[in-house]
Backbone bond lengths (Angstrom), bond angles and torsions (degrees), N, CA, C in turn:
res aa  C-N    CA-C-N  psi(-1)  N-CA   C-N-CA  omega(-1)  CA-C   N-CA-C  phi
1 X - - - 1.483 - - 1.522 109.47 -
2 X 1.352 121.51 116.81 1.005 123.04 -178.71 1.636 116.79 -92.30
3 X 1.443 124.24 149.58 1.365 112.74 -178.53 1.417 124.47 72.62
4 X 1.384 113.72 -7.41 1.528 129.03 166.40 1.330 117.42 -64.75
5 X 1.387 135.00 -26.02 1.253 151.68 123.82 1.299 119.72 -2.68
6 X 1.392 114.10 -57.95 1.587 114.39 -166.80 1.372 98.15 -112.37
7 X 1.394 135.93 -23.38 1.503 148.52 -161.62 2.352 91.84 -81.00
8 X 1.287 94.40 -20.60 1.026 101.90 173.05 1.618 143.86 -96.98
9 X 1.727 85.23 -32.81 1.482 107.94 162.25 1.852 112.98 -67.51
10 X 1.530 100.17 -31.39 1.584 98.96 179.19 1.446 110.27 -62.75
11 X 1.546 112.04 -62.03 1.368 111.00 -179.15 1.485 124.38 -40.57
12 X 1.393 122.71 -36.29 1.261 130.45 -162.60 2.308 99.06 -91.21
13 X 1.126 105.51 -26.48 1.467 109.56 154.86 1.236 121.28 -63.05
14 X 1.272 119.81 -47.72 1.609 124.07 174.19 1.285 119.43 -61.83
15 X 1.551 121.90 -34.32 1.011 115.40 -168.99 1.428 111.04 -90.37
16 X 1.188 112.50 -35.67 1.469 120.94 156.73 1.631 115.44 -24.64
17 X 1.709 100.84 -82.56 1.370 113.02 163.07 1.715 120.97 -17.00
18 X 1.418 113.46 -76.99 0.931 128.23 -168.85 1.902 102.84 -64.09
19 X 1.387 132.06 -18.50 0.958 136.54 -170.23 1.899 97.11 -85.16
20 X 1.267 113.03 -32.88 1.382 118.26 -173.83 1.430 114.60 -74.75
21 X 1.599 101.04 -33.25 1.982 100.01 -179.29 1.436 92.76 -85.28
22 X 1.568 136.16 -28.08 1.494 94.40 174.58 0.859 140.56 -120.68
């Protein structure tokens, strides 16, 4: 799987993110 790497790093930013506004 190529790009699963970063497709993964995004998710784990977002959720972060989204963990900080609530």
């Amino acid at each position: 799987m190529r790009g699963a790497r970063g497709a993964w790093d995004f998710l784990c930013v977002l959720l972060l993110l989204l963990r900080v506004q609530t």
